[in-house]
C-alpha positions as CSV (number, residue, x, y, z in Angstrom):
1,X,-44.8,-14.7,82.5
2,X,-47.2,-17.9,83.6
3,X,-50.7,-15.7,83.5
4,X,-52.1,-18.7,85.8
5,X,-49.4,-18.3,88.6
6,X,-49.6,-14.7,88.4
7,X,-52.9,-14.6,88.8
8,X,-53.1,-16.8,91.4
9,X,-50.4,-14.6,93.3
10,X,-52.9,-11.3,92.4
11,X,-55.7,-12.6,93.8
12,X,-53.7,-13.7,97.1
13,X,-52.9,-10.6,97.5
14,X,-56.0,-8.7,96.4
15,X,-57.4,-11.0,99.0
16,X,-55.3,-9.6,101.6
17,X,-56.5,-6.1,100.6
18,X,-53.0,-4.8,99.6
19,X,-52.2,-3.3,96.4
20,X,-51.1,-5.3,93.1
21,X,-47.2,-6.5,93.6
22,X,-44.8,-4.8,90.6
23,X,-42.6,-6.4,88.2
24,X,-40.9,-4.6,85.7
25,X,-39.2,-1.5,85.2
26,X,-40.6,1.9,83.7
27,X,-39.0,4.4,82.0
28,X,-35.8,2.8,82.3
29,X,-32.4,1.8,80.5
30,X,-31.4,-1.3,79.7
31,X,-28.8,-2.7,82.3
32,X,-26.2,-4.7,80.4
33,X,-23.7,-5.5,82.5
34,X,-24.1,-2.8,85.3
35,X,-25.8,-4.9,87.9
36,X,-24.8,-8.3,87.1
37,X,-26.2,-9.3,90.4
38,X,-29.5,-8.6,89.9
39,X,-31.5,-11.9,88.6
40,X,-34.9,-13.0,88.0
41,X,-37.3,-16.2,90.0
42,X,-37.7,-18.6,87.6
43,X,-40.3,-21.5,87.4
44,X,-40.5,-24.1,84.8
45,X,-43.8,-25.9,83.8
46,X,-44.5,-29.7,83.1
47,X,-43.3,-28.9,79.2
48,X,-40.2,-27.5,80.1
49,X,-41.1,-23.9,79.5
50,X,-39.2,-21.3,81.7
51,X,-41.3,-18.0,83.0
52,X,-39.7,-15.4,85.0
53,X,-41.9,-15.0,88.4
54,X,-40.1,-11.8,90.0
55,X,-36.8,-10.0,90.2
56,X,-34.5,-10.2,93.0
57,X,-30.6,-10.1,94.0
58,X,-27.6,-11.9,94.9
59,X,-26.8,-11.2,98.3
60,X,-24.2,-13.9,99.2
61,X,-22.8,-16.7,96.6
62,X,-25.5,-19.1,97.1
63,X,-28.3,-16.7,98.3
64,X,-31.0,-14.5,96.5
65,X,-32.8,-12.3,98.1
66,X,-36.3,-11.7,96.7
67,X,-40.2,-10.6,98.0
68,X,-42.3,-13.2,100.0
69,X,-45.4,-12.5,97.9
70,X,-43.4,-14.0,94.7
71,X,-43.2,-17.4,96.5
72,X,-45.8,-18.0,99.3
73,X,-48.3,-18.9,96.8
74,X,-46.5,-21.5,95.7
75,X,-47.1,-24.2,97.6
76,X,-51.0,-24.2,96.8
77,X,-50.1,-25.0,93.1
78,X,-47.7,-27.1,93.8
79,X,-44.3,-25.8,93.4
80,X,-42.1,-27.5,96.2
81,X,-39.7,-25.1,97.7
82,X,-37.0,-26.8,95.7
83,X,-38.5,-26.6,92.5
84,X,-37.5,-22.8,91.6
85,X,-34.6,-21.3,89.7
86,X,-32.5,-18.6,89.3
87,X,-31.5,-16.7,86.0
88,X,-28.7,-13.9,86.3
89,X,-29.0,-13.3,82.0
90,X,-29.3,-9.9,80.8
91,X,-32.0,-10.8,78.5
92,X,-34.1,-14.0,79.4
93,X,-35.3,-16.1,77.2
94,X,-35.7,-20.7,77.2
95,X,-31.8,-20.9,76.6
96,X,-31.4,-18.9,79.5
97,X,-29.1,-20.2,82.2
98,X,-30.7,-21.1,85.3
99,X,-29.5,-22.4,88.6
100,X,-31.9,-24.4,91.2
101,X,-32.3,-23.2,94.7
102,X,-35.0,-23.8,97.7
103,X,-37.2,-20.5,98.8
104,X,-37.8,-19.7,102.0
105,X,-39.6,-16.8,103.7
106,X,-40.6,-15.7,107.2
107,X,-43.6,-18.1,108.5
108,X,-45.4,-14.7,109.7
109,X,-45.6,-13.3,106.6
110,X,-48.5,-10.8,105.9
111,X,-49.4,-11.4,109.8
112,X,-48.9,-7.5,110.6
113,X,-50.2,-5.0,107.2
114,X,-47.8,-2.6,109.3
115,X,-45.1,-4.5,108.5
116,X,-45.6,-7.6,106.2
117,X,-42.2,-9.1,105.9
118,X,-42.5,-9.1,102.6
119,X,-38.6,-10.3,102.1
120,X,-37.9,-14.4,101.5
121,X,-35.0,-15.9,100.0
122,X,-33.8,-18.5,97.5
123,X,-30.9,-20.5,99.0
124,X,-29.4,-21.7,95.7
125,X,-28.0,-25.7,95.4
126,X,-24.0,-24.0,94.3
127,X,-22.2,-21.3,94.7
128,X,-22.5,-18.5,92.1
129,X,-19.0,-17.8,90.7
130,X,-18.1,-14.5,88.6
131,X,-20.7,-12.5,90.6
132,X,-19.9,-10.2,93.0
133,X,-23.0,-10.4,95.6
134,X,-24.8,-7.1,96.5
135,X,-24.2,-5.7,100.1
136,X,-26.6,-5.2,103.0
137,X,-27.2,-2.0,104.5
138,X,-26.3,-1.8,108.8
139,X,-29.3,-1.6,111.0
140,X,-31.6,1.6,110.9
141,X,-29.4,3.3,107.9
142,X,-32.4,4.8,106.5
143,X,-33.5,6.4,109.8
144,X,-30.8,7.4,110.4
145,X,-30.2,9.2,106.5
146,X,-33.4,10.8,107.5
147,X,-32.5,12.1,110.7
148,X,-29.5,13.6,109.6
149,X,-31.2,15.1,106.5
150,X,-29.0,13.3,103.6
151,X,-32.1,10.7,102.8
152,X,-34.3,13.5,101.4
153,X,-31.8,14.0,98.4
154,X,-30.4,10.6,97.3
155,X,-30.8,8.9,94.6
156,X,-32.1,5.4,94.5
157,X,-31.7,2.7,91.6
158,X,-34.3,0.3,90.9
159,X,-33.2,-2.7,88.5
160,X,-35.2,-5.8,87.6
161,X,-37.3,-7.7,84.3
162,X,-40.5,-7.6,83.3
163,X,-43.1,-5.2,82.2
164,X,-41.8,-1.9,80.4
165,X,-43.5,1.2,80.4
166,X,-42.1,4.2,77.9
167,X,-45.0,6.1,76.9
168,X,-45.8,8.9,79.5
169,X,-49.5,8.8,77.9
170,X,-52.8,6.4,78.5
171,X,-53.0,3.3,81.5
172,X,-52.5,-0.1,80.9
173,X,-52.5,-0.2,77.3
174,X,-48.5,1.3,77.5
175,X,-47.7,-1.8,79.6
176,X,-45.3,-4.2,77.2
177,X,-43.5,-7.5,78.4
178,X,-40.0,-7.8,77.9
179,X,-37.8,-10.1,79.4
180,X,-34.3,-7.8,79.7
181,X,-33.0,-6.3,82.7
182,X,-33.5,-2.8,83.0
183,X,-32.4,-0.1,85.6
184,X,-33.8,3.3,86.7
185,X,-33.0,6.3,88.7
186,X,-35.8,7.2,91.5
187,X,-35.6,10.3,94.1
188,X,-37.1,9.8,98.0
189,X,-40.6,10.3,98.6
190,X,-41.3,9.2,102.3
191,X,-40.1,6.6,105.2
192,X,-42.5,4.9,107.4
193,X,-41.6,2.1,109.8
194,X,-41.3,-1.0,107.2
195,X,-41.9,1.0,104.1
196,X,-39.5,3.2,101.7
197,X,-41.3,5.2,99.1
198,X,-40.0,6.5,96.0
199,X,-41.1,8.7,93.2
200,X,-41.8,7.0,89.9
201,X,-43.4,10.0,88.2
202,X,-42.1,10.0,85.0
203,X,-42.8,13.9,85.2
204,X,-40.0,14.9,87.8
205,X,-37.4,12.7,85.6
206,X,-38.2,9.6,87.4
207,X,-38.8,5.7,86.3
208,X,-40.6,3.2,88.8
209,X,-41.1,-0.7,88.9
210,X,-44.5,-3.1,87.0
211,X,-45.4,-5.9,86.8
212,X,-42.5,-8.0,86.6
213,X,-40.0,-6.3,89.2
214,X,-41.4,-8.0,92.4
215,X,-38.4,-8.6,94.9
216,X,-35.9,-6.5,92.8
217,X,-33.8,-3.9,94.5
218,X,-33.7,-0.2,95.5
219,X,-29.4,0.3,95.6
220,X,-28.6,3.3,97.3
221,X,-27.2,5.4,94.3
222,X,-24.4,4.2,92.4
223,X,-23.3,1.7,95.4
224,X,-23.8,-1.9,95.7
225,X,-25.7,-1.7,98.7
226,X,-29.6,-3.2,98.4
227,X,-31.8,-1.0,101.2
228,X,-35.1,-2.2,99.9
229,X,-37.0,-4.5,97.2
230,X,-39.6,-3.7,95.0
231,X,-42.9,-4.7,96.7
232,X,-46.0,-2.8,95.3
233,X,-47.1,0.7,94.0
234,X,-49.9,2.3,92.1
235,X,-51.9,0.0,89.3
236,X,-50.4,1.9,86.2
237,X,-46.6,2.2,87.3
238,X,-46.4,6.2,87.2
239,X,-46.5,7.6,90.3
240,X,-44.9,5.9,93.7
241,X,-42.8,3.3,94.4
242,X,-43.8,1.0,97.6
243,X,-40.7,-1.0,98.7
244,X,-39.5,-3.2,101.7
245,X,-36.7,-1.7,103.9
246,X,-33.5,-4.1,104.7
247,X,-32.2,-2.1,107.4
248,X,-35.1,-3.0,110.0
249,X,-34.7,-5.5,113.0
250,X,-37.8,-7.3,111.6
251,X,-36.1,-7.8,108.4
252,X,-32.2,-7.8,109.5
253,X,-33.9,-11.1,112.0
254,X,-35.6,-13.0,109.2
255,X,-32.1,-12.4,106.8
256,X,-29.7,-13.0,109.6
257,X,-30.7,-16.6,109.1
258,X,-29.1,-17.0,105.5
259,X,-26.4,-13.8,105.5
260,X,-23.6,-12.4,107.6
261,X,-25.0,-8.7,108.6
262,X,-23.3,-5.4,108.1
């Protein structure tokens, strides 16, 4: 990854008095061919060099669904909204196959801590063919999961690139980049109005999101349905898992602008 554009996302957000975003998986597997519509934000330099920025999802042929912290920094170094890429390889590297597309996320972003909208898209410049996009979940699913008593006990996969923890022991120093796509099994934690939290604790038999998994999804089990993205969680990746629900109006009106809704 680009150390100066992630550091000048950090300190956007540290600015904002909100925890570090994530970016890679921990305690994972690697993914092969499982989610083949998982993908990863791409930027490439004046030289030519490609760095992965976040994770994120194909949620319709030409859209990719990601977090709005991994692009509303952008424009303040200079990254035009059509100057970013998409890369759907299982292991990413400068031959890597990577499509252009134009971000976009909500104008109100970070307005509201409650609920930041932390959701923004990449509408790409063609039509992904071979990939079956990832479905949306219908309004208020989670509530109503909860409300019935089935959310406590489900199963959540997190998928994305980046930062690889495998070594229960020590803090940062078990932190590793590489660039593969991994998944992970997570249980439920806690729902709050924007927010879906999920156990990373390696402990209880669950793996978590780093740095490097920004905007990558939370499927509901084995499904192809995407009910939140990877947002933030604690500074070591070992212990919760802070995503962004799909299934709110708030969120369901910013993506209603790009997607058919469930």
């Amino acid at each position: 990854m680009n150390r100066k554009y992630l550091l000048a996302s950090i300190l956007a957000l540290l600015a904002l008095l909100i925890a570090i975003p994530v970016s890679a998986i921990t305690f994972g597997k690697l993914d092969g061919e499982r989610h083949p519509n998982v993908g990863a934000l791409v930027i490439v330099d004046e030289d030519g060099v490609k760095d992965i920025v976040c994770s994120g999802t194909l949620i319709a042929t030409d859209v990719f669904l990601t977090a709005a912290h991994c692009v509303d920094w952008m424009p303040a170094e200079g990254i035009d909204p059509d100057g970013v890429y998409v890369t759907f390889d299982t292991t990413f590297d400068q031959n890597s196959a990577i499509y252009p597309g134009t971000y976009y996320f909500p104008p109100d972003s970070w307005h509201d801590m409650a609920d930041p909208i932390d959701i923004a898209v990449v509408v790409l410049d063609a039509a992904i063919t071979g990939i079956t996009p990832a479905t949306l979940p219908p309004e208020n699913l989670l509530t109503e999961m909860k409300e019935d008593g089935t959310l406590k006990d489900q199963t959540f996969i997190a998928v994305g690139y980046g930062t690889v923890r495998d070594d229960k022991t020590g803090g940062p120093h078990a932190l590793y980049w590489n660039p593969n796509r991994r998944f992970v099994e997570q249980s439920f934690l806690a729902l709050t109005k924007a927010w879906l939290k999920l156990s990373m604790n390696p402990s209880t038999g669950d793996g978590g999101t780093c740095y490097g998994d920004s905007g990558g999804p939370h499927f509901l089990g084995d499904t192809n349905k995407v009910v939140s993205v990877t947002v933030t969680g604690d500074a070591y990746c070992r212990a919760t898992d802070v995503t962004y629900r799909l299934d709110t109006q708030v969120a369901r009106d910013f993506l209603d602008e790009f997607v058919t809704l469930p």
